[in-house]
PAVEX-520870 format. One line per field, with one value per residue (C-alpha): residue in one letter; x, y, z; residue number from 1. Coordinates in nm, 4 decimals, padded with zeros to 6 digits. Layout:
code	c(a_...)
X	c(X_...)
Y	c(Y_...)
Z	c(Z_...)
pos	c(NUM_...)
END
This chain:
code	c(x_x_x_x_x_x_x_x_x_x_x_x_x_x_x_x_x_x_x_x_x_x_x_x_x_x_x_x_x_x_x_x_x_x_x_x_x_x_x_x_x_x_x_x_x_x_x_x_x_x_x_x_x_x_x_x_x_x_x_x_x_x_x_x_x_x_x_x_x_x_x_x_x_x_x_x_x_x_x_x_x_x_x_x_x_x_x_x_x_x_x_x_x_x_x_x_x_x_x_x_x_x_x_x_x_x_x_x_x_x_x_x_x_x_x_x_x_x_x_x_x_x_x_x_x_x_x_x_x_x_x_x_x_x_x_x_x_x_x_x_x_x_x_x_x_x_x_x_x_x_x_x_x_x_x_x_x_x_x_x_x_x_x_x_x_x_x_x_x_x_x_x_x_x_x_x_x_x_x_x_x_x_x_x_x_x_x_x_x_x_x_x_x_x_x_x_x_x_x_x_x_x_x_x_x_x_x_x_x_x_x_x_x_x_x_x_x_x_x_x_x_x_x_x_x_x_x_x_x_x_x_x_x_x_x_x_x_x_x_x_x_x_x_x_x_x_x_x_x_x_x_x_x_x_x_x_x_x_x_x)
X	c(13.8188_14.0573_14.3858_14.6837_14.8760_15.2246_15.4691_15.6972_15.9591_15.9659_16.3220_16.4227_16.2764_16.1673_15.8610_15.5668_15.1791_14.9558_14.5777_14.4234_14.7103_14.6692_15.0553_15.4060_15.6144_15.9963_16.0154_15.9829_16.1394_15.8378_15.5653_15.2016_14.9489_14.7591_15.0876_15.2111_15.5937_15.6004_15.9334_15.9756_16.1812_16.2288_16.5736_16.7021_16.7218_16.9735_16.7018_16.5997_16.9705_16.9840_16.5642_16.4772_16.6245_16.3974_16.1176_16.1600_16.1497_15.8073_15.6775_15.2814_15.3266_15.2929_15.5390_15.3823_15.6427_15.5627_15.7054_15.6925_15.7600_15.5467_15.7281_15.9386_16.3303_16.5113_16.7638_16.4734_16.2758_16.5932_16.6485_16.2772_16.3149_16.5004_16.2276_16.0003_15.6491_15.4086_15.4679_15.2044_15.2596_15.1698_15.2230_15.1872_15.2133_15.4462_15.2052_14.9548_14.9183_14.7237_14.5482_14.7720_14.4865_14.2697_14.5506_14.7540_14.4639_14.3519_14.7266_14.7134_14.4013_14.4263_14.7541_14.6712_14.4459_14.6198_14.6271_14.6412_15.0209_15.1066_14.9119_15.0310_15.4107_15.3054_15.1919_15.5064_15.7702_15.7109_15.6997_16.0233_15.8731_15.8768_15.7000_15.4552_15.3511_15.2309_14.9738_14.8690_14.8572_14.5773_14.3895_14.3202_14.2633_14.0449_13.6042_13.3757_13.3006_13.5338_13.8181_13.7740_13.7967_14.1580_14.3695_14.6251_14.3604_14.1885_14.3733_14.7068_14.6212_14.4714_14.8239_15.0176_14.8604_14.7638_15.1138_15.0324_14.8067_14.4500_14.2836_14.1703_14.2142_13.8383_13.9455_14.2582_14.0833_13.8523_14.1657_14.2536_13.9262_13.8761_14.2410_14.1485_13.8540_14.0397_14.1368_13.8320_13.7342_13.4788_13.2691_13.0731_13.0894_12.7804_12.8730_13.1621_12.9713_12.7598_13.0630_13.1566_12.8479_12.7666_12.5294_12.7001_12.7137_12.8706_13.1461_13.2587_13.2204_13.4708_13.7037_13.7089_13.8199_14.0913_14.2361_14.0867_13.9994_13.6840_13.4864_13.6277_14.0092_13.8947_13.8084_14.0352_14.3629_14.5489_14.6405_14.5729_14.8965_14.8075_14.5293_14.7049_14.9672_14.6928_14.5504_14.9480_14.9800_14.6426_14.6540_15.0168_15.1824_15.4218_15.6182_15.6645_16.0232_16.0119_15.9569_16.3364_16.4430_16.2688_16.0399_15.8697_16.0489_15.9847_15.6443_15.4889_15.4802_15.1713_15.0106_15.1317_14.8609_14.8252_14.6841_14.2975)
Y	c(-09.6188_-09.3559_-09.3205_-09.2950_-09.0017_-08.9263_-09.0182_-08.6780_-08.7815_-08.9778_-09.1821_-09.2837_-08.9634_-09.1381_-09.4261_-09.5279_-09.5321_-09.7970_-09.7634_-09.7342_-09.5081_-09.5507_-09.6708_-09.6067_-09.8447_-09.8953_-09.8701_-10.2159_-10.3752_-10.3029_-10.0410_-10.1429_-09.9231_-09.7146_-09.5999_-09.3138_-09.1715_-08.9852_-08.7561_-08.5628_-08.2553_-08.1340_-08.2218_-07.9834_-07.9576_-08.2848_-08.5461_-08.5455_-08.5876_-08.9041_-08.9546_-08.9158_-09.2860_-09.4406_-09.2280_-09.2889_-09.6013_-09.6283_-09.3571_-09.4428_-09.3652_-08.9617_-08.8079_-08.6145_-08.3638_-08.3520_-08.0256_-07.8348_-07.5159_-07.2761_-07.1069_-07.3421_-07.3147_-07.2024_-07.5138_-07.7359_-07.5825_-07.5967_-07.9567_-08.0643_-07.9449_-08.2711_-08.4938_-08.6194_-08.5895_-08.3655_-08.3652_-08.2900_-08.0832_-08.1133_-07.8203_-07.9963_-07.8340_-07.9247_-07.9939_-08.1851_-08.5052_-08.5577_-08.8012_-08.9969_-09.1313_-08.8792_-08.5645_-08.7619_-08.8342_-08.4487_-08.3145_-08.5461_-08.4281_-08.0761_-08.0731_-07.8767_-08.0768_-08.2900_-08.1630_-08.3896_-08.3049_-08.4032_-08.7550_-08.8258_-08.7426_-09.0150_-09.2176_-09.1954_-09.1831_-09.5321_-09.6811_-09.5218_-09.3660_-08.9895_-08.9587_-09.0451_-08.7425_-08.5649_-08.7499_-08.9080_-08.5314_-08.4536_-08.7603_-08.6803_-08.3068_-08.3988_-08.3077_-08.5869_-08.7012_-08.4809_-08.6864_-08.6766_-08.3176_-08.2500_-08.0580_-08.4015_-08.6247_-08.9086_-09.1990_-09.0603_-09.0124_-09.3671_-09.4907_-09.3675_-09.4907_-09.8938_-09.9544_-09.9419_-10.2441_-10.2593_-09.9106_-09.6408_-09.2807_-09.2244_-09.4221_-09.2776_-09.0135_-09.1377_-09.2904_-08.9456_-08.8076_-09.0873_-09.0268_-08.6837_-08.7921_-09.0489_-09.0593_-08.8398_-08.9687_-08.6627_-08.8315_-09.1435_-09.3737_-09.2398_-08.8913_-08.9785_-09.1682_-08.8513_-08.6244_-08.7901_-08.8472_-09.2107_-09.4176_-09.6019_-09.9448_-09.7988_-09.6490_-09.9784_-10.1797_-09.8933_-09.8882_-10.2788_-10.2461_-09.9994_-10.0662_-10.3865_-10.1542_-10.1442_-09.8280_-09.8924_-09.8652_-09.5750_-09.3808_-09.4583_-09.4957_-09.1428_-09.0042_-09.0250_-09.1938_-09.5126_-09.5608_-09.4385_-09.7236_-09.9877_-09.8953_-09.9659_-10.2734_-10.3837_-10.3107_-10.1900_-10.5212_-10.2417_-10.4118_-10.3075_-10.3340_-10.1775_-09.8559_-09.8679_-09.7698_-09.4226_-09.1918_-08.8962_-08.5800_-08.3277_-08.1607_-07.8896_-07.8822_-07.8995_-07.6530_-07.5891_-07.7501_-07.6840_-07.9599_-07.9204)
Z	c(-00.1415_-00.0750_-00.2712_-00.1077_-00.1385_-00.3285_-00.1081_00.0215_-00.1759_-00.5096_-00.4837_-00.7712_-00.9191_-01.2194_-01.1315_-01.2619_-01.1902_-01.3878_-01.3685_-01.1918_-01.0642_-00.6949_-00.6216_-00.7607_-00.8738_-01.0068_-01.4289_-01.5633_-01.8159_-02.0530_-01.9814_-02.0292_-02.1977_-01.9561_-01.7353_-01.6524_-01.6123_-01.2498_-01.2362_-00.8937_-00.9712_-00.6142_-00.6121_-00.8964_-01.2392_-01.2571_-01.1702_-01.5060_-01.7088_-01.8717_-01.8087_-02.1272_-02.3202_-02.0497_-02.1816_-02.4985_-02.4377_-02.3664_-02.6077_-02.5247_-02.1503_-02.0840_-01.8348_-01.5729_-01.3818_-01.0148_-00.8260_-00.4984_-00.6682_-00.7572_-01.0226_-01.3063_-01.2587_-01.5531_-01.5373_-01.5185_-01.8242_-02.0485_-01.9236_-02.0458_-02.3909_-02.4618_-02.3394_-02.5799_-02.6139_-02.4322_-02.0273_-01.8280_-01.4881_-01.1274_-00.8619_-00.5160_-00.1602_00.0939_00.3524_00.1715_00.0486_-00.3007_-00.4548_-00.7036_-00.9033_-00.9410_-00.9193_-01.2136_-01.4655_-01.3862_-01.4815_-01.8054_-01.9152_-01.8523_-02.1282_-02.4491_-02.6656_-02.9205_-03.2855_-03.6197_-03.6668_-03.3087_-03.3298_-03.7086_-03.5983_-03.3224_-03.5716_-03.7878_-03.5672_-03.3911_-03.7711_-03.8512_-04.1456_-04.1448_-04.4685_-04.3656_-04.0989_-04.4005_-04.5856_-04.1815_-04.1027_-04.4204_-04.3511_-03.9424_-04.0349_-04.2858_-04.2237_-04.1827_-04.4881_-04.6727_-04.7528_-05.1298_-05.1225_-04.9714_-05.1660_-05.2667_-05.3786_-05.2093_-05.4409_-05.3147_-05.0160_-05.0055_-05.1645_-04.8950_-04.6165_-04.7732_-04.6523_-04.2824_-04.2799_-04.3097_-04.2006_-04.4531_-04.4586_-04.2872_-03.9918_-03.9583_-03.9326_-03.6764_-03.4570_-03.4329_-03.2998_-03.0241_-02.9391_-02.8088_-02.6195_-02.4574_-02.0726_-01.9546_-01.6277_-01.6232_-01.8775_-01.8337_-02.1131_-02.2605_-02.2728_-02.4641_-02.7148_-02.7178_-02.7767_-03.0754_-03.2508_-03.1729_-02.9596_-02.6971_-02.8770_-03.2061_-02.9699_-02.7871_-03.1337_-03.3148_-02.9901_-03.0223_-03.3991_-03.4224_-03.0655_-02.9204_-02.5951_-02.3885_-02.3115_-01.9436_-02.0781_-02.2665_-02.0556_-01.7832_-01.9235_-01.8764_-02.2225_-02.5550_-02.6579_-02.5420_-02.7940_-03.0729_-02.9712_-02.9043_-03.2850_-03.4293_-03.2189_-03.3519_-03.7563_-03.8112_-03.6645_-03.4155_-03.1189_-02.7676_-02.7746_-03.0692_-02.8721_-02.7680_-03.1178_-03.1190_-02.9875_-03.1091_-03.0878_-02.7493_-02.8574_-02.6901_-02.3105_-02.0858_-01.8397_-01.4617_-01.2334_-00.8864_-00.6600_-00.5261)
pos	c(1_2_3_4_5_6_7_8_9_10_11_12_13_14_15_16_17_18_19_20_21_22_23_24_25_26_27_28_29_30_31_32_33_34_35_36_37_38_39_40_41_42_43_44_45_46_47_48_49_50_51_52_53_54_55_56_57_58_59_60_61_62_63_64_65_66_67_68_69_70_71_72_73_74_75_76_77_78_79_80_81_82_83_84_85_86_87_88_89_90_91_92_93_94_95_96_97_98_99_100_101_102_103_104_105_106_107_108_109_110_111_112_113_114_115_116_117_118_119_120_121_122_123_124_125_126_127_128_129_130_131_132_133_134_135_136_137_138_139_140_141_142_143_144_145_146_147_148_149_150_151_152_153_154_155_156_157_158_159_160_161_162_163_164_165_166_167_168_169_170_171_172_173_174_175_176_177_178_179_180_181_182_183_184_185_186_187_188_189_190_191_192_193_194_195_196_197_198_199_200_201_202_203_204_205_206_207_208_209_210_211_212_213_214_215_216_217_218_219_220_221_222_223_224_225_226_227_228_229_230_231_232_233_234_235_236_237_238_239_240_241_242_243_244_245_246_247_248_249_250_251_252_253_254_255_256_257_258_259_260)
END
C-alpha cells in the first residue's frame, strides 16, 4: 500500500505520526511509545518558540524537523539548541511529495548512533536522579562479560544501580545495546538477532523481559528512546505523566537528510 505523502504544509507545525507513520495527527494528551514529533519549519525560525515543554513532555518520542530549505537558517539552529534530545532532520522538495512512513523512520535512523552517556543521561533524567548517569554510564560502556573489571568495582557498581528495581548491571548493559539496534526497518528480525549475537528466539524472549516488546515493535518503532522508556516502565515502576516533570537535556543534533 502506498503511503500518503506529507501534506504541503504542516498546520499546527508541531503534530504527530504513530506507527506505522502513514498519517499526521494533532499532539494528544499522552504520547504512545512508537511516535514521532513532526515540526515543519517552513514558516521561520518562530514555529518552534514555546515547542519544546510539549516535547519534553513526551521525552520517548524523537522530534524529526521537516524543512524546504536546503541550507539550515541561523535563527532556526540557535532556536533548536533549547530542544531536548537528539532531532532528527528531513530536507524535502517543494514539488514532491514523500513518503511519511518510510521518509520519517529513514531520517530517525540515519541520526548519529547513540552512545552509553546519551542513553544513561536518558535513563537518569526521567528518574530524576542525576547520580545516577555515572555509574548507568560504566555499566552500558562496559565489554561483554567484563563488568567485574571496570575501574569502580562491580559491588559498587551493583549498589548503585539495585535501587532502580530489579535489573543488574549486565542487562543494563544489554538495554543499552538493543536500544541502538532498535527502529531498523532495513533489517528483518533475524538479522537483528544476528547483529547482536543471538538466535532469533533468545532475541524476542530478552525484548519480552526488559521491555515487554515484540520483535515486530522492535523493529518498527522509530527510535531508540522508546525502548529505553518501555524497559523503565517495565522494571523501574516510571509513569507516563511522569514525563511532564522533565526531560533530558538538548543532546547532540542529527544529520540533514534530503528526501529520495
Amino acid at each position: 500500500m502506498i503511503s500518503p505523502p506529507v501534506p504541503a504544509e504542516i498546520d499546527p507545525p508541531l503534530r504527530v505520526a504513530t506507527p506505522p507513520y502513514t498519517a499526521l495527527e494533532p499532539v494528544p494528551p499522552v504520547m504512545p511509545l512508537g511516535s514521532l514529533f513532526i515540526l515543519d519549519l517552513d514558516k521561520d525560525a518562530s514555529t518552534i518558540r514555546g515547542v519544546s515543554s510539549t516535547l519534553r513532555r513526551a521525552p520517548w518520542a524523537p522530534l524529526l524537523v521537516v524543512t524546504r530549505a536546503p541550507a539550515a537558517n541561523p535563527d532556526v539552529l540557535q532556536e533548536l539548541e533549547s530542544v531536548p534530545g537528539s532531532p532528527a532532520f528531513l530536507v524535502r522538495r517543494a514539488d514532491e511529495g514523500l513518503p511519511l512512513a518510510s521518509q520519517a523512520q529513514h531520517a530517525v535512523l540515519s541520526r548519529r548512533p547513540a552512545d552509553p552517556e546519551q542513553v544513561a543521561g536518558y535513563v537518569a533524567a526521567r528518574l530524576w536522579r542525576p547520580s545516577l548517569a555515572m555509574p548507568m554510564t560504566i555499566a552500558m560502556s562496559a565489554p561483554p562479560r567484563g563488568l567485574a573489571r571496570v575501574a569502580f568495582g562491580v559491588r559498587w557498581l551493583a549498589g548503585r544501580l539495585s535501587s532502580l528495581g530489579d535489573l543488574e548491571a549486565s542487562e543494563w548493559r544489554e538495554v543499552f545495546h538493543l536500544a541502538t539496534g532498535a527502529g531498523n526497518l532495513k533489517l528483518t528480525s533475524a538479522q537483528a538477532a544476528e547483529r547482536m549475537g543471538l538466535d532469533l528466539w533468545t532475541l524476542r524472549r530478552r525484548l519480552q523481559h526488559l521491555a515487554g516488546v515484540t520483535s515486530d515493535q522492535y523493529r518498527e518503532y522509530a527510535g531508540w528512546e522508546w525502548f529505553v522508556e518501555s524497559v523503565l516502565r517495565t522494571h523501574c515502576d516510571v509513569s507516563p505523566r511522569e514525563a511532564e516533570s522533565q526531560a533530558p537535556p538538548p543532546g547532540r543534533q542529527g544529520h540533514l537528510k534530503r528526501g529520495d
